[in-house]
mmCIF file of the protein (N, C-alpha, C, O) and its ligand, coordinates in Angstrom:
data_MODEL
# 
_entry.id   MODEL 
# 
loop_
_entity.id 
_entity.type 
_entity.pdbx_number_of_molecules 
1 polymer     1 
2 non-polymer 1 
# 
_entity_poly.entity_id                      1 
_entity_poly.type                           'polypeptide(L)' 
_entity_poly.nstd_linkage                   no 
_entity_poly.nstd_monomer                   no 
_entity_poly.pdbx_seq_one_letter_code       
;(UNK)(UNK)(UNK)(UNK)(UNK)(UNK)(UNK)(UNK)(UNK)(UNK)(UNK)(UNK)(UNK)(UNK)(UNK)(UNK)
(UNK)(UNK)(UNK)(UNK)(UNK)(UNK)(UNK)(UNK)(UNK)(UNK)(UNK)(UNK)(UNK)(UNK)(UNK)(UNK)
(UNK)(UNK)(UNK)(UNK)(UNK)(UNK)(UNK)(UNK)(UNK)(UNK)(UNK)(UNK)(UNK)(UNK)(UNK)(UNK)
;
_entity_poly.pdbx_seq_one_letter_code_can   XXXXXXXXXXXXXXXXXXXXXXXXXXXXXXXXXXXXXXXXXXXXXXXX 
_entity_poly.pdbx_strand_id                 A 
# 
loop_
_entity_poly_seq.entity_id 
_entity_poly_seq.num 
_entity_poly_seq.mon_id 
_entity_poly_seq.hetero 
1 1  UNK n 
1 2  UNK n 
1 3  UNK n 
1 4  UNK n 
1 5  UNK n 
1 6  UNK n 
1 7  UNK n 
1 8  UNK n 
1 9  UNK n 
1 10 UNK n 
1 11 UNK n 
1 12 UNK n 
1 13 UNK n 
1 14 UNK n 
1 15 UNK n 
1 16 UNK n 
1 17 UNK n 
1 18 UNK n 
1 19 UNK n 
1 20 UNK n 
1 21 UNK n 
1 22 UNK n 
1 23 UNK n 
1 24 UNK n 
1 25 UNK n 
1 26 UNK n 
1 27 UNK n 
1 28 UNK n 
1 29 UNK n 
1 30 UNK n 
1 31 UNK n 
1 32 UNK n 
1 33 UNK n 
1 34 UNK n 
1 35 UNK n 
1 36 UNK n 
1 37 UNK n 
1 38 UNK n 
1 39 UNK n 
1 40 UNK n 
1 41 UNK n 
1 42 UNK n 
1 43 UNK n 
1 44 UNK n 
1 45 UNK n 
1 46 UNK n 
1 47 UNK n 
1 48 UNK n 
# 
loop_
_struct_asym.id 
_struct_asym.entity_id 
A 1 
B 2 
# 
loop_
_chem_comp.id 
_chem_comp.type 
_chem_comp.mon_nstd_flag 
UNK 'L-peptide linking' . 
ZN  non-polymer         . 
# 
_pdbx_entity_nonpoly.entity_id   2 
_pdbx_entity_nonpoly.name        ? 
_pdbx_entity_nonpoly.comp_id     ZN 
# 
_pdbx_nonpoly_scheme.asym_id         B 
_pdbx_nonpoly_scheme.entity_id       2 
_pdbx_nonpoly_scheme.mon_id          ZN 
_pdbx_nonpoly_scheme.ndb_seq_num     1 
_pdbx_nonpoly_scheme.pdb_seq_num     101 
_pdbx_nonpoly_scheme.auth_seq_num    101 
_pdbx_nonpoly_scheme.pdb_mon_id      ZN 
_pdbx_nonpoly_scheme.auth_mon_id     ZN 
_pdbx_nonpoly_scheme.pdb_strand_id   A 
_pdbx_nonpoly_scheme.pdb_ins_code    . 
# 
loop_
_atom_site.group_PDB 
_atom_site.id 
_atom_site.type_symbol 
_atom_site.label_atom_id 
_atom_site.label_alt_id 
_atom_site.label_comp_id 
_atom_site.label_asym_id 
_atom_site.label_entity_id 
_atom_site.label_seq_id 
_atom_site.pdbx_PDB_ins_code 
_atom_site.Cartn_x 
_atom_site.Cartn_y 
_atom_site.Cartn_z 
_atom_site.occupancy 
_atom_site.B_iso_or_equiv 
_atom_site.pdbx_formal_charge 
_atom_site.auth_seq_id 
_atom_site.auth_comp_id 
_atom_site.auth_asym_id 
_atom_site.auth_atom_id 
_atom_site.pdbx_PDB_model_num 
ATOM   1   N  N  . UNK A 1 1  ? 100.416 21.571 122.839 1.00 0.00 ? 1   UNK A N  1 
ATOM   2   C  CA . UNK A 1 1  ? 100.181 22.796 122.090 1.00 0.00 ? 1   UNK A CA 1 
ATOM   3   C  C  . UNK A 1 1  ? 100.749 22.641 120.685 1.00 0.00 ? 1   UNK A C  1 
ATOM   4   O  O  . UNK A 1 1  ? 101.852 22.122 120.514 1.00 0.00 ? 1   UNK A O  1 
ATOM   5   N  N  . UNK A 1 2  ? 100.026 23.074 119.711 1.00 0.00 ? 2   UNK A N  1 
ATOM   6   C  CA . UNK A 1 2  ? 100.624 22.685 118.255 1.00 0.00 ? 2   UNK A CA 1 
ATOM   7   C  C  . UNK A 1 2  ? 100.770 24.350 117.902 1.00 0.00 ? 2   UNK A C  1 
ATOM   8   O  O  . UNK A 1 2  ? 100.011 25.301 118.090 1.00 0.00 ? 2   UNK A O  1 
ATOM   9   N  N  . UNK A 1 3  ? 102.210 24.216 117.258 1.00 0.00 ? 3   UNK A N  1 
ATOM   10  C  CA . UNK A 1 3  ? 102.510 25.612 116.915 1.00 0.00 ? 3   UNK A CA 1 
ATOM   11  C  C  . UNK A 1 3  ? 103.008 25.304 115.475 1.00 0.00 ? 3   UNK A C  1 
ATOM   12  O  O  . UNK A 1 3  ? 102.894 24.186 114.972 1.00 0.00 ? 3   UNK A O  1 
ATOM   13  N  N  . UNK A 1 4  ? 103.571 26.374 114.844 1.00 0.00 ? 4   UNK A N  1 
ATOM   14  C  CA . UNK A 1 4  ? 103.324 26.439 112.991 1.00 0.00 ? 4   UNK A CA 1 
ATOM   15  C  C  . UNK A 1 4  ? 104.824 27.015 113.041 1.00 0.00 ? 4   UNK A C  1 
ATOM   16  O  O  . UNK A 1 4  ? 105.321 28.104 113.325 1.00 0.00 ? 4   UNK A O  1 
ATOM   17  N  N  . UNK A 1 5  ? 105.242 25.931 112.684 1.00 0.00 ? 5   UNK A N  1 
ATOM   18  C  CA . UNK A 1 5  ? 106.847 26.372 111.604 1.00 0.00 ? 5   UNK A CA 1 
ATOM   19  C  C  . UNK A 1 5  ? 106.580 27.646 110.688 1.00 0.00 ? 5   UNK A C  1 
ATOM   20  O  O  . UNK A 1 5  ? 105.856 27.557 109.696 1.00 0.00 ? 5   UNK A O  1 
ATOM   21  N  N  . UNK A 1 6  ? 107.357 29.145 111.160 1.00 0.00 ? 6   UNK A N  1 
ATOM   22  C  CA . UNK A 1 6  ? 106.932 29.817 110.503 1.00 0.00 ? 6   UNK A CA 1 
ATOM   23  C  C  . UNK A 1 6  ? 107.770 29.843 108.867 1.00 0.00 ? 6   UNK A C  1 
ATOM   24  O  O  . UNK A 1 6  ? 107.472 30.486 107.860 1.00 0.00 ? 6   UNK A O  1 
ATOM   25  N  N  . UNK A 1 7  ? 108.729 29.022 109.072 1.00 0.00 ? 7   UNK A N  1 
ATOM   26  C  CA . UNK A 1 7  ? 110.191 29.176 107.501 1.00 0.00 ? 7   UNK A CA 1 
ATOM   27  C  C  . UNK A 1 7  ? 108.898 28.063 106.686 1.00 0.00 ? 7   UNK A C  1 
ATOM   28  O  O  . UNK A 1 7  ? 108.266 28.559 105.754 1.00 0.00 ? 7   UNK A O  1 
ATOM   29  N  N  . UNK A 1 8  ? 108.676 27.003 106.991 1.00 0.00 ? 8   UNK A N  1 
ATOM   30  C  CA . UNK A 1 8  ? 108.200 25.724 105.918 1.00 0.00 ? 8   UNK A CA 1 
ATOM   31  C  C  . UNK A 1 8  ? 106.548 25.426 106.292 1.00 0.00 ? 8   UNK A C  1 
ATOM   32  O  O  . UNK A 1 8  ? 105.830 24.525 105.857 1.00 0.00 ? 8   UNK A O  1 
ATOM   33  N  N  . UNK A 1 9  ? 106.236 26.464 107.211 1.00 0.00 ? 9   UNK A N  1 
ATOM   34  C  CA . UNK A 1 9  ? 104.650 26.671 107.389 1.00 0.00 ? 9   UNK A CA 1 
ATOM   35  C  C  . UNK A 1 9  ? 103.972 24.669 108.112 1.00 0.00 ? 9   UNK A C  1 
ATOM   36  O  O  . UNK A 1 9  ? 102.818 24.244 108.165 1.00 0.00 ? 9   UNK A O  1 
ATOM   37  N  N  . UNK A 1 10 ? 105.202 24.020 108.492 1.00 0.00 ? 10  UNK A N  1 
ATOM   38  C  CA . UNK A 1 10 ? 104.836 22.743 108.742 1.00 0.00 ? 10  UNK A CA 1 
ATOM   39  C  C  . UNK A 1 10 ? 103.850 23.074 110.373 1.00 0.00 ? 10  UNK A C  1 
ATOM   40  O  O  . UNK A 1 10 ? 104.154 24.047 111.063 1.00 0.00 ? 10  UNK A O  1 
ATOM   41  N  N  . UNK A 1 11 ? 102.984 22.356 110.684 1.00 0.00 ? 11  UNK A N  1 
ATOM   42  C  CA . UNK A 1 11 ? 102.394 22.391 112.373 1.00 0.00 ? 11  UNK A CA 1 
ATOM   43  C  C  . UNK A 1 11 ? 103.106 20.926 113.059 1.00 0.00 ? 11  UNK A C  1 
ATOM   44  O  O  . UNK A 1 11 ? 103.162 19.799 112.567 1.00 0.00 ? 11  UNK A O  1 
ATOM   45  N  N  . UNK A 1 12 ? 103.543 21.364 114.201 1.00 0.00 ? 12  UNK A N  1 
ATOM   46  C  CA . UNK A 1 12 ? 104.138 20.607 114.874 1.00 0.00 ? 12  UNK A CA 1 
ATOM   47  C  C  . UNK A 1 12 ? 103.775 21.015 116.466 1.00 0.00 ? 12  UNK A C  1 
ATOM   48  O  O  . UNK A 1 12 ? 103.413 22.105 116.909 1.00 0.00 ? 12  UNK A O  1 
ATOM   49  N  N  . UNK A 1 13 ? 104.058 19.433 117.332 1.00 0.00 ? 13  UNK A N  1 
ATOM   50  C  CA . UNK A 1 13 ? 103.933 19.423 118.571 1.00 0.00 ? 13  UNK A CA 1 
ATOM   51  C  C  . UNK A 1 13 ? 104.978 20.281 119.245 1.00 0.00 ? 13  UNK A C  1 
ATOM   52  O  O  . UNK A 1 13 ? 106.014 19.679 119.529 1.00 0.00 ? 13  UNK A O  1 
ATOM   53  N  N  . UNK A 1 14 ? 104.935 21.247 119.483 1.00 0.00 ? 14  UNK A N  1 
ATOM   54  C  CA . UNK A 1 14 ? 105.253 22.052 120.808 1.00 0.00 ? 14  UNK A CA 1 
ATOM   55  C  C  . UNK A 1 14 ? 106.785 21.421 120.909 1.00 0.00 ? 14  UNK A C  1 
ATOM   56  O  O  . UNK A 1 14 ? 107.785 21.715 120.253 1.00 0.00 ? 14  UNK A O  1 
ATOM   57  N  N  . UNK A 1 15 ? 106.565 20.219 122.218 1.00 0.00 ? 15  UNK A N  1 
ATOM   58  C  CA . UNK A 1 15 ? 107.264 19.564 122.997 1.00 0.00 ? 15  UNK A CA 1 
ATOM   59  C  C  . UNK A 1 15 ? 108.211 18.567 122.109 1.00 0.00 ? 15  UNK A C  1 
ATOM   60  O  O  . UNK A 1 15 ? 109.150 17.836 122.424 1.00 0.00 ? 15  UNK A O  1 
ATOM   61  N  N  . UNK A 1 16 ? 107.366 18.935 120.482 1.00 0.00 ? 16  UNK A N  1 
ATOM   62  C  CA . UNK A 1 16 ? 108.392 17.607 119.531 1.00 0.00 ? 16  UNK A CA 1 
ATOM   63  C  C  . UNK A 1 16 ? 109.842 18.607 118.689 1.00 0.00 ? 16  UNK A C  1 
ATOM   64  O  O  . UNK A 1 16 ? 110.893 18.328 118.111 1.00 0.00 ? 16  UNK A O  1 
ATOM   65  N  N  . UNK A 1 17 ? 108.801 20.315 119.217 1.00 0.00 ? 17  UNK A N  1 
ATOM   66  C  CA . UNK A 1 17 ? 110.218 20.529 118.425 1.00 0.00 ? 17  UNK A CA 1 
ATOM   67  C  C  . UNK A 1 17 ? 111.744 20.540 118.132 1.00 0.00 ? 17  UNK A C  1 
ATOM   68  O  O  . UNK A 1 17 ? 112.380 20.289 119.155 1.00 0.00 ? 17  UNK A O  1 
ATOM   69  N  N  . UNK A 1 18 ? 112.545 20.764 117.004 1.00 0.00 ? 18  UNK A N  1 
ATOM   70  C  CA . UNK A 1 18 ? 113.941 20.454 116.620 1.00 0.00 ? 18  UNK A CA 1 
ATOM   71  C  C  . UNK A 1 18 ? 114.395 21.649 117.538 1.00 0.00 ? 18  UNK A C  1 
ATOM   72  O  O  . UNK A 1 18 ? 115.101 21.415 118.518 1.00 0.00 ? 18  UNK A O  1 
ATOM   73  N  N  . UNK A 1 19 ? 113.928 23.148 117.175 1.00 0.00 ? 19  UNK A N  1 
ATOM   74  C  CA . UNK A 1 19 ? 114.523 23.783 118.097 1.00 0.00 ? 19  UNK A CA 1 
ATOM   75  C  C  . UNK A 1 19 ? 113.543 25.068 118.128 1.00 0.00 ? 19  UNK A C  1 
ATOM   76  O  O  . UNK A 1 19 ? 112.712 25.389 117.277 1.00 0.00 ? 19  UNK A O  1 
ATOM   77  N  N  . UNK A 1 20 ? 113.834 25.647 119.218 1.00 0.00 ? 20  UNK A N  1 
ATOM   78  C  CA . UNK A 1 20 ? 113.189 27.486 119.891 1.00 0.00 ? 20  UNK A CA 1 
ATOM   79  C  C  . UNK A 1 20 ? 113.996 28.435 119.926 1.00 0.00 ? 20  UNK A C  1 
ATOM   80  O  O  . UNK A 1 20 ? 115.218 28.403 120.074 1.00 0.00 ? 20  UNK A O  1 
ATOM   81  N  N  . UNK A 1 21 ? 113.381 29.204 119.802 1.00 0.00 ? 21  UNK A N  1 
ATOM   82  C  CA . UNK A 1 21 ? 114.192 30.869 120.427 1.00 0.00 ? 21  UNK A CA 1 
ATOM   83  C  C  . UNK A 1 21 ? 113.238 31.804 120.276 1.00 0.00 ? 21  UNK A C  1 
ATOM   84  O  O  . UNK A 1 21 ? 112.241 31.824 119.555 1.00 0.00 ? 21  UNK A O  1 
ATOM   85  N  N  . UNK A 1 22 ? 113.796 32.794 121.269 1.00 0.00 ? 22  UNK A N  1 
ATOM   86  C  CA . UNK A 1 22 ? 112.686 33.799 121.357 1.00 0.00 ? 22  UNK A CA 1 
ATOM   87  C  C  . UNK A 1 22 ? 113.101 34.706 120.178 1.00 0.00 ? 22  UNK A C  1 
ATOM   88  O  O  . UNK A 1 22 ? 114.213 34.526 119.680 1.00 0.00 ? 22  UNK A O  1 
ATOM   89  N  N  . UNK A 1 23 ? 112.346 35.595 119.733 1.00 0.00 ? 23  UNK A N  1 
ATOM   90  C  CA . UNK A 1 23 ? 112.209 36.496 118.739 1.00 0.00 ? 23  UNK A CA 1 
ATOM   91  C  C  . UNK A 1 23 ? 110.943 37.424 118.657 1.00 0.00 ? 23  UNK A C  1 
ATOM   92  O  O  . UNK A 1 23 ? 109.837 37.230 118.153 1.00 0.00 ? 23  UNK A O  1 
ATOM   93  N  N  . UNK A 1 24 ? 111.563 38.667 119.427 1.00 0.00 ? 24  UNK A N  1 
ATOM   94  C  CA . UNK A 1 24 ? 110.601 39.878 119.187 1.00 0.00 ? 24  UNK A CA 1 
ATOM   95  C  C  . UNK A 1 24 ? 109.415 39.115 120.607 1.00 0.00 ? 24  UNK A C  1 
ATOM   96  O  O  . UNK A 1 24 ? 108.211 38.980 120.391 1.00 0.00 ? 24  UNK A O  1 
ATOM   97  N  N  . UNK A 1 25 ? 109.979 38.764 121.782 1.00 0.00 ? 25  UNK A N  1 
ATOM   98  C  CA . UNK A 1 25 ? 109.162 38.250 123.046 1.00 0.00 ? 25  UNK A CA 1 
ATOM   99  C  C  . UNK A 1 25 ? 108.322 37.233 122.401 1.00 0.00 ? 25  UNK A C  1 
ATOM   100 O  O  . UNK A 1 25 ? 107.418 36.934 123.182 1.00 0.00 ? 25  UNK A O  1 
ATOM   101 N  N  . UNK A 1 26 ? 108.251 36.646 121.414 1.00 0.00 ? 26  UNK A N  1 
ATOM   102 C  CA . UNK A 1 26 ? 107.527 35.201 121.158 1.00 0.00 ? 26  UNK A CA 1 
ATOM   103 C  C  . UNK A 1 26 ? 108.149 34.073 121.404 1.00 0.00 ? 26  UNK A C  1 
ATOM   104 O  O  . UNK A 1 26 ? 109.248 34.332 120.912 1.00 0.00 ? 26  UNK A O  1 
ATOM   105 N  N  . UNK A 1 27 ? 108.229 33.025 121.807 1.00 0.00 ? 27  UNK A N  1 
ATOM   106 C  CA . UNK A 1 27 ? 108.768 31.949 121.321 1.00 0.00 ? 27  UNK A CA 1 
ATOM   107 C  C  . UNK A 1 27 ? 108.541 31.382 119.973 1.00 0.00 ? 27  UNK A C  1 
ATOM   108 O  O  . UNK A 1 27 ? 107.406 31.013 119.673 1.00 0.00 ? 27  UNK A O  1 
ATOM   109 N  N  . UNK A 1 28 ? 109.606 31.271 119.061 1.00 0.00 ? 28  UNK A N  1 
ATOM   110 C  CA . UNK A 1 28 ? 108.855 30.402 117.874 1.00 0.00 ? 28  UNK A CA 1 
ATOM   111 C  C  . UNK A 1 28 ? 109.830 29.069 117.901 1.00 0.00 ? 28  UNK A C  1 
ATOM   112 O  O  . UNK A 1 28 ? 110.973 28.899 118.326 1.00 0.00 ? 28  UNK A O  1 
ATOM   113 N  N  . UNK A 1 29 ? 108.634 27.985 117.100 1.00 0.00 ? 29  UNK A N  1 
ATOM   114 C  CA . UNK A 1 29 ? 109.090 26.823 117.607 1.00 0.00 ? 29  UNK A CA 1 
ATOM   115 C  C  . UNK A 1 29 ? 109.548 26.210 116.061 1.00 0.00 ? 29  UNK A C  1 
ATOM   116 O  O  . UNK A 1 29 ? 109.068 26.864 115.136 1.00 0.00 ? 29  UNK A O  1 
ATOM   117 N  N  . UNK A 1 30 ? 110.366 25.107 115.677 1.00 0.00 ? 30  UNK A N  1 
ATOM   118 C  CA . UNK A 1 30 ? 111.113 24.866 114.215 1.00 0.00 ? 30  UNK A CA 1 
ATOM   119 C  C  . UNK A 1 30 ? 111.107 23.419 114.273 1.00 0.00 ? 30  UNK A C  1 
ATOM   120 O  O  . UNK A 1 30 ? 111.529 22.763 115.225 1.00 0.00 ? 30  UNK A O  1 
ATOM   121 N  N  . UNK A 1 31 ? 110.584 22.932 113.156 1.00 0.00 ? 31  UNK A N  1 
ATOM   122 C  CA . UNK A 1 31 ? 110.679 21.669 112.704 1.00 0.00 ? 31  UNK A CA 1 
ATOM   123 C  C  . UNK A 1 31 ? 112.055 20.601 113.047 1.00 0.00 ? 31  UNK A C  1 
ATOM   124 O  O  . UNK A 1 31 ? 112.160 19.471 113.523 1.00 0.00 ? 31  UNK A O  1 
ATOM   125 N  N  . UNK A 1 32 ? 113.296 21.939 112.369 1.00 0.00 ? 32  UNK A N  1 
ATOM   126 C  CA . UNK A 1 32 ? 114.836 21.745 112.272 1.00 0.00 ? 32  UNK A CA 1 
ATOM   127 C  C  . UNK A 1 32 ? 115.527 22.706 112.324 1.00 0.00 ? 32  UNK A C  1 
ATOM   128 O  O  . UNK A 1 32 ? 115.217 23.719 111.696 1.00 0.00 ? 32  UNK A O  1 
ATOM   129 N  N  . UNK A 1 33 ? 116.654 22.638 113.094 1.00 0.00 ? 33  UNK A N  1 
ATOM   130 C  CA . UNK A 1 33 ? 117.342 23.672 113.056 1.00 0.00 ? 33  UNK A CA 1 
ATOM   131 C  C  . UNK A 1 33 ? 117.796 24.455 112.143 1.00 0.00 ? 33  UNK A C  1 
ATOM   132 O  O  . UNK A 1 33 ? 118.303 25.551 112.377 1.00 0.00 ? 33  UNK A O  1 
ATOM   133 N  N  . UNK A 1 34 ? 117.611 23.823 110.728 1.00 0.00 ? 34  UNK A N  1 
ATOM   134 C  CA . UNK A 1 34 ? 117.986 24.188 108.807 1.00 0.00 ? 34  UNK A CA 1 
ATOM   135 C  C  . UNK A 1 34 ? 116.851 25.732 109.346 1.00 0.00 ? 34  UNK A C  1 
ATOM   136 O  O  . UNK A 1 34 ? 117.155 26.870 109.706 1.00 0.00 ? 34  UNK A O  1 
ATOM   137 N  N  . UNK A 1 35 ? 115.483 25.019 109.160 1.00 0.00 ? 35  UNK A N  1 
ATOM   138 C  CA . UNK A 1 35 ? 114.575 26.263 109.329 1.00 0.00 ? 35  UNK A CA 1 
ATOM   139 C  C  . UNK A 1 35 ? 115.209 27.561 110.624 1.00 0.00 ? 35  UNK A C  1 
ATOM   140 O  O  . UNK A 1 35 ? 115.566 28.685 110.270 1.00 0.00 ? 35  UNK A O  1 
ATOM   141 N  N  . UNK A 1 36 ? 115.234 27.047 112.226 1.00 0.00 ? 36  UNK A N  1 
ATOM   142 C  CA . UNK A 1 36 ? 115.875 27.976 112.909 1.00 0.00 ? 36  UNK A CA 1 
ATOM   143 C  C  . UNK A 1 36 ? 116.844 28.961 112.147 1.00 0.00 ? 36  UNK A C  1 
ATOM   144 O  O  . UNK A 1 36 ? 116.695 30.181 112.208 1.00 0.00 ? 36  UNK A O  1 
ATOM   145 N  N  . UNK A 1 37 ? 117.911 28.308 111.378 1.00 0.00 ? 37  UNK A N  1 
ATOM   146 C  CA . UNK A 1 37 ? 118.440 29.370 110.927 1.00 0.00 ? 37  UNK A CA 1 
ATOM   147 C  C  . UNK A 1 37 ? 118.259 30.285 109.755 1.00 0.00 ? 37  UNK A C  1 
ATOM   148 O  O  . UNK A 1 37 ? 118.703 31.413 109.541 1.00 0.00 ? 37  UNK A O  1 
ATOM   149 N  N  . UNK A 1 38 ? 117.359 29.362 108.938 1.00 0.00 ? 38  UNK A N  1 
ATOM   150 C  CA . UNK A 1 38 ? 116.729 30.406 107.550 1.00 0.00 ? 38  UNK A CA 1 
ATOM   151 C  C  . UNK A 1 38 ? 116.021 31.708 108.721 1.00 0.00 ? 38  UNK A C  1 
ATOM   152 O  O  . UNK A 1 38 ? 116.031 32.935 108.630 1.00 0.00 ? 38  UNK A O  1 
ATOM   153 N  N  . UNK A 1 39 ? 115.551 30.946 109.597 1.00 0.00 ? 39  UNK A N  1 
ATOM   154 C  CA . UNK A 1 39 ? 114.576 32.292 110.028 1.00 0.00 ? 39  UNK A CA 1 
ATOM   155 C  C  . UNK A 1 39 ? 115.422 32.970 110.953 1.00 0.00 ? 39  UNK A C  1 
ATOM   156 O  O  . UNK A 1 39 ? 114.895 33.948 111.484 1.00 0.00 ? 39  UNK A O  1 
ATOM   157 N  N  . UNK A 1 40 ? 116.771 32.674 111.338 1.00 0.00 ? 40  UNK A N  1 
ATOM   158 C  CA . UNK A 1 40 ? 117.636 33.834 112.300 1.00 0.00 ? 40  UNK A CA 1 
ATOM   159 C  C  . UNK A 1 40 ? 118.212 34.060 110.600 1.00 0.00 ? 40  UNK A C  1 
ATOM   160 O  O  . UNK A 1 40 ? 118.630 32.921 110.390 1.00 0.00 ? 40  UNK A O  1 
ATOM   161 N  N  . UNK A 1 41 ? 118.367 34.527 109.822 1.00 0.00 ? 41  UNK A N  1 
ATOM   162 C  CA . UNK A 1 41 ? 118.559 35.577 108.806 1.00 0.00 ? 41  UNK A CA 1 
ATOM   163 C  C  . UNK A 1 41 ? 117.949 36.924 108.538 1.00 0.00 ? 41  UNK A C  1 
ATOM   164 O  O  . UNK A 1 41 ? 118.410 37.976 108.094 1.00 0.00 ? 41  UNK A O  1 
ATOM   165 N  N  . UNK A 1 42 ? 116.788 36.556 108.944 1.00 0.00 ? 42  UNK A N  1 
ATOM   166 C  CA . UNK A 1 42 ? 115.718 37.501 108.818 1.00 0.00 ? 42  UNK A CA 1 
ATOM   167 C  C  . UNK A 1 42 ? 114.935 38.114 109.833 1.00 0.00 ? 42  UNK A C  1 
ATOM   168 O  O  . UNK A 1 42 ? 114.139 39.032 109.636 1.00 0.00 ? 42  UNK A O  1 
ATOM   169 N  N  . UNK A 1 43 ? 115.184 37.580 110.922 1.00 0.00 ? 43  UNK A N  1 
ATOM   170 C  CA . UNK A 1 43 ? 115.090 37.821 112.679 1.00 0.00 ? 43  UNK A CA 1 
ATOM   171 C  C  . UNK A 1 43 ? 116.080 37.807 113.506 1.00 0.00 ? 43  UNK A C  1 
ATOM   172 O  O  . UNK A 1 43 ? 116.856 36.852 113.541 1.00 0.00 ? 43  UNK A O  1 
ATOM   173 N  N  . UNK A 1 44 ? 116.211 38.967 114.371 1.00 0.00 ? 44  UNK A N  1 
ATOM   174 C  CA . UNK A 1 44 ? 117.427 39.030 115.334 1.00 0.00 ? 44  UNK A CA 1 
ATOM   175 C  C  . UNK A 1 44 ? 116.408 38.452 117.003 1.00 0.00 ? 44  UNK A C  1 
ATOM   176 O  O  . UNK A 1 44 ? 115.449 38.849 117.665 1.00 0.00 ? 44  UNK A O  1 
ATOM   177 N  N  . UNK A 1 45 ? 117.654 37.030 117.015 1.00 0.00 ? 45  UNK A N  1 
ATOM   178 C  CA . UNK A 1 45 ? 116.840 36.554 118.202 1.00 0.00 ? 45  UNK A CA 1 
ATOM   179 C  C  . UNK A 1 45 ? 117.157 37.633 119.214 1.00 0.00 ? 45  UNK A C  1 
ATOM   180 O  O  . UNK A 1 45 ? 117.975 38.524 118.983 1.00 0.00 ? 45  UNK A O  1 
ATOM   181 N  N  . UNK A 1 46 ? 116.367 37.502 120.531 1.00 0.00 ? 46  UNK A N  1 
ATOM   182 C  CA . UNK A 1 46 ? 116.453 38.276 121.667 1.00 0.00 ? 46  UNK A CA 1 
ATOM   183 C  C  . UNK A 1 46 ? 117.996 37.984 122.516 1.00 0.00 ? 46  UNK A C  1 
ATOM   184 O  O  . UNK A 1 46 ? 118.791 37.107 122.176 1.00 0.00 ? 46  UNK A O  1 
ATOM   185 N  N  . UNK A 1 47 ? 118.179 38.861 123.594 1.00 0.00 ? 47  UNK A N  1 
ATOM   186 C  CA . UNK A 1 47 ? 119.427 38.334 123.545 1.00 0.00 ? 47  UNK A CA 1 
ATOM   187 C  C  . UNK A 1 47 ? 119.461 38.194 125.261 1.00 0.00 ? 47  UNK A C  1 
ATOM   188 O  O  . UNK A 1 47 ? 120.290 37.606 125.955 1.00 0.00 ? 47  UNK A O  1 
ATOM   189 N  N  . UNK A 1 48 ? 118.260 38.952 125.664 1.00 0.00 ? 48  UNK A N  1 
ATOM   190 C  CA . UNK A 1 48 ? 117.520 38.511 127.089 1.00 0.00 ? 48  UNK A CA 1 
ATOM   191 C  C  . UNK A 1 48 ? 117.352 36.764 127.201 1.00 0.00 ? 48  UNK A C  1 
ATOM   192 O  O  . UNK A 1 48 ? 116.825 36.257 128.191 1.00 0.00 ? 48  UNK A O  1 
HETATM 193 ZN ZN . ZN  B 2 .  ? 110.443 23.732 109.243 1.00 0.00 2 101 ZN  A ZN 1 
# 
């Protein structure tokens, strides 16, 4: 499954990503954890 770095808009393999977390019941998936955390600034991960 190819999903879209939403911080650096990069597409990446699913299974290749740096890191996940849910946010707002999605999974979103991150190139690098640099991006994971630009985007937990601006998103409160779930805590379920
Ligand atoms: Zn990225």
């Amino acid at each position: 499954m190819k999903v879209k770095d939403p911080v650096c808009g990069m597409v990446i393999e699913h299974s290749k990503a740096a890191a996940h977390a849910n946010y707002g019941g999605e999974t979103i998936y991150f190139c690098n954890v640099g991006c994971q955390k630009k985007y937990e600034q601006t998103h409160r991960r779930d805590s379920a």
